[in-house]
C-alpha positions as CSV (number, residue, x, y, z in Angstrom):
1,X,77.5,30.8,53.8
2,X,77.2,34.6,53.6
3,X,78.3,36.4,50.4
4,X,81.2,39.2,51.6
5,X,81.3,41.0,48.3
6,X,77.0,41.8,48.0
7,X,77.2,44.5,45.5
8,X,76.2,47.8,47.3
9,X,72.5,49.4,46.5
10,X,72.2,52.2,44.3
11,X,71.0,54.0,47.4
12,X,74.2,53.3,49.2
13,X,76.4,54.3,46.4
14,X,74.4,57.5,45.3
15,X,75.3,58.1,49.5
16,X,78.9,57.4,48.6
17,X,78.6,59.7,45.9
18,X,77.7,62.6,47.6
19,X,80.8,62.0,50.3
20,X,83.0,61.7,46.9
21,X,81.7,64.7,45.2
22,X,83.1,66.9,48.2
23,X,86.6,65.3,49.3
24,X,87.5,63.4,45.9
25,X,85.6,64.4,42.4
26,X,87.9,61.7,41.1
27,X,86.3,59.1,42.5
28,X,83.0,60.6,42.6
29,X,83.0,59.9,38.9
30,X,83.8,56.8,38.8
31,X,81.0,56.3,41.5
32,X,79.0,58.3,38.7
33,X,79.8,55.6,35.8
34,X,78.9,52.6,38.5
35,X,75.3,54.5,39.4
36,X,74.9,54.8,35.5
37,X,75.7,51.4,35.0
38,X,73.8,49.8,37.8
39,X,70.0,51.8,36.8
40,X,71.1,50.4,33.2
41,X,70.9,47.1,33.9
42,X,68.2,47.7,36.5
43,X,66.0,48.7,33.2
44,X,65.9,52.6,34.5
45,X,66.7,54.9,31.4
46,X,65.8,57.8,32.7
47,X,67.7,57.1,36.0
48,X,70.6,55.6,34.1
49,X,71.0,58.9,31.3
50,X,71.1,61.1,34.5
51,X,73.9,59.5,36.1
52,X,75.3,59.3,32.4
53,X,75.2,63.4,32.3
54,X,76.4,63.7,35.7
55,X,79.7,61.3,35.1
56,X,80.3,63.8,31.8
57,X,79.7,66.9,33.8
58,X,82.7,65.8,36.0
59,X,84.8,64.4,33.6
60,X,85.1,67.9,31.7
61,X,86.7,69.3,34.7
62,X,90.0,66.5,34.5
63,X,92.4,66.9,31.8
64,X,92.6,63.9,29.5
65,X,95.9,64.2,27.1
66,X,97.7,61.4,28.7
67,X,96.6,58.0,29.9
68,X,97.8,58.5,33.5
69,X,95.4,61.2,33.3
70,X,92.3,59.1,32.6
71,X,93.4,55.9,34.3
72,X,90.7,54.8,36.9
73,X,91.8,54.4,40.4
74,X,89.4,51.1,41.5
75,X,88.6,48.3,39.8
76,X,85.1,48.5,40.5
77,X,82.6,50.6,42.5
78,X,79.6,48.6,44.5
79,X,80.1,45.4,42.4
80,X,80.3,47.5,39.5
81,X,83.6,47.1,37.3
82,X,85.1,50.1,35.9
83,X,87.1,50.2,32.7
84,X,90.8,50.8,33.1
85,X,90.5,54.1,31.7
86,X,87.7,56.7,32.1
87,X,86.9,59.3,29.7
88,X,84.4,61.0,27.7
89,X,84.9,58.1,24.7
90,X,84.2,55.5,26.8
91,X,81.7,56.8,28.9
92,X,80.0,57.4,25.1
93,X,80.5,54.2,23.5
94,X,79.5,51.9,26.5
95,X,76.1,54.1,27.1
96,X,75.3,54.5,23.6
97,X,71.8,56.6,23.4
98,X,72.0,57.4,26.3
99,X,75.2,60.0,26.7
């Protein structure tokens, strides 16, 4: 029985990223929070606060005064799940140190 949902590598979704980044910046930072996330629990820090910076980077280019505004689009990202909303707070509080 093959598993249809394998989570993608970080390799593929750093690929995905760079297609996001220059037709949908939206989406390219929620594929941001999934690369931090995934080098996180992968163990690499360094790898993981880069991807932290880049998902903040492109979060101060979106307005954030209402929740419509900060409302993520998927519920995950390459087996990553994203929180329902996406903003500098939460980035913050579910990186800790490392924002």
């Amino acid at each position: 029985m093959t598993n249809q949902t394998r989570a993608a590598s970080v390799q593929e979704l750093e690929s995905i990223f760079q297609q996001e980044l220059a037709t949908d910046r939206w989406a390219a930072t929620e594929s941001a929070y999934a690369l931090a996330s995934r080098y996180r629990d992968e163990g690499d820090w360094e790898k993981s606060r880069e991807w932290v910076k880049q998902c903040l980077q492109l979060l101060e280019g979106f307005p954030e005064d209402t929740m419509e505004q900060v409302a993520t689009t998927r519920t995950s990202v390459g087996g990553v799940a994203l929180p329902n909303y996406l903003h500098e707070g939460v980035v913050r509080e579910r990186f800790g140190e490392l924002a």
